[in-house]
C-alpha positions as CSV (number, residue, x, y, z in Angstrom):
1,X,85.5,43.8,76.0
2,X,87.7,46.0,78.4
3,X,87.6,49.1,79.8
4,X,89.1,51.6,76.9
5,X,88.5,54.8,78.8
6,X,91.3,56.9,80.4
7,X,89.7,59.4,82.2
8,X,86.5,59.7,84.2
9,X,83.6,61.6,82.6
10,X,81.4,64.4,84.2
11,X,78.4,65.0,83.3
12,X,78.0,68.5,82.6
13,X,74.5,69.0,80.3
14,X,76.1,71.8,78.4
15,X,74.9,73.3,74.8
16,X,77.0,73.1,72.0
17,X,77.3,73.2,68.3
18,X,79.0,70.8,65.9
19,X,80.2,71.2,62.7
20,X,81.2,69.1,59.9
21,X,82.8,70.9,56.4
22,X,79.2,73.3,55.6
23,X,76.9,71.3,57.9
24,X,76.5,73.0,61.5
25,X,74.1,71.6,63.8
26,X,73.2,72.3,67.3
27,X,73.6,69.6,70.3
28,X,74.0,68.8,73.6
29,X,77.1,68.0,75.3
30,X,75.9,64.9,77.8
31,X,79.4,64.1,79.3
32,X,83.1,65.5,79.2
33,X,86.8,64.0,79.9
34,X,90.1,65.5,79.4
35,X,89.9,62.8,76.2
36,X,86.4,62.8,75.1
37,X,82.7,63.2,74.8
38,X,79.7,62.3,75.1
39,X,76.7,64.0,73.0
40,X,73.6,64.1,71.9
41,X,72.3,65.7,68.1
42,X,70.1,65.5,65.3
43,X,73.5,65.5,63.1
44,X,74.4,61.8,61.2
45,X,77.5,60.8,62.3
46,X,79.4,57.3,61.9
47,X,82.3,55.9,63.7
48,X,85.4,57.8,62.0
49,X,84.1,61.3,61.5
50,X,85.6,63.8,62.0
51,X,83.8,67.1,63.5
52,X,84.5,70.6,65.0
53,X,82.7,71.3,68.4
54,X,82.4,74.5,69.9
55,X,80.9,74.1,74.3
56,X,78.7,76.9,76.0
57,X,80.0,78.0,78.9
58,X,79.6,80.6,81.4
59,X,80.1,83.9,80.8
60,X,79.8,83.6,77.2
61,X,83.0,81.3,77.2
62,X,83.6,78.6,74.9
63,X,85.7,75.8,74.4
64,X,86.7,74.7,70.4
65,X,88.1,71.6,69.7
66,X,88.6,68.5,66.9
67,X,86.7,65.2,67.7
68,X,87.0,61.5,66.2
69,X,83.8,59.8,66.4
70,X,84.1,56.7,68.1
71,X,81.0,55.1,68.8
72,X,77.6,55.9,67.2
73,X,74.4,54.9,68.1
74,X,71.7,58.0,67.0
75,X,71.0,60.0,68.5
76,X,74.3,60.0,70.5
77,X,77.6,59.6,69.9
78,X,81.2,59.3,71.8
79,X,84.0,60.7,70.4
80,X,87.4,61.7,71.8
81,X,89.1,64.9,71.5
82,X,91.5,64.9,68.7
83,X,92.8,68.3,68.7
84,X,92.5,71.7,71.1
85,X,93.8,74.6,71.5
86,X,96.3,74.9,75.0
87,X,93.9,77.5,76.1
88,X,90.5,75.4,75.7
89,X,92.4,72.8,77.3
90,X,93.1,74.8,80.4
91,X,89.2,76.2,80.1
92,X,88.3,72.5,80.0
93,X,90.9,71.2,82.9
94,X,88.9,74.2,85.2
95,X,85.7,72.8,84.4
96,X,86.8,69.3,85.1
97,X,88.9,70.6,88.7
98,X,85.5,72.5,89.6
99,X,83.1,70.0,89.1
100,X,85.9,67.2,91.1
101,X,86.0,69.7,94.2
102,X,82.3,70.6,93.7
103,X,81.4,67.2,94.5
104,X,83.8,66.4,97.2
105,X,82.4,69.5,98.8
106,X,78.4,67.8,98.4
107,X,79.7,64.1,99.2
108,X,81.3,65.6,102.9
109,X,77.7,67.0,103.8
């Protein structure tokens, strides 16, 4: 089996809600790319959904976007990004630029 992922993932540990049609559950956002996720939740999902999730972040901001669930195994789940907005985008590409220099910074020490 080869490597299928594009980007590298952060783990970022963030609270999050998913939705699919009238179900909304609450989960946990484990790892993020500029192409996926990672997460953890009590919600069923199989390979193929197709969910809404909405990220906590700082200052009350959140991220929205479309996800395709890719691999399942309960109770997490990968899925990549199938839609999003050009503005959560940008919110996500900060949180992905400050994590990359936050970690150069720590790996200089």
């Amino acid at each position: 089996m080869g490597f299928k992922r594009k980007g590298s993932r952060i783990e970022v540990g963030r609270a999050g809600r998913l939705q699919r049609g009238a179900l909304s559950a609450a989960c946990t956002v484990l790892d993020v790319s500029e192409t996926g996720v990672k997460i953890e939740s009590r919600l069923f999902v199989k390979n193929g959904d197709a969910l809404q999730l909405v990220i906590d972040l700082e200052q009350g901001n959140t991220v929205t976007c479309g996800l395709q669930v890719v691999h399942a195994r309960s109770p997490k789940f990968g899925a990549t990004i199938s839609s999003i907005s050009p503005e959560d985008r940008e919110r996500l590409a900060h949180i992905l630029d400050e994590y990359a220099q936050n970690s150069f910074s720590r790996g200089r020490r």
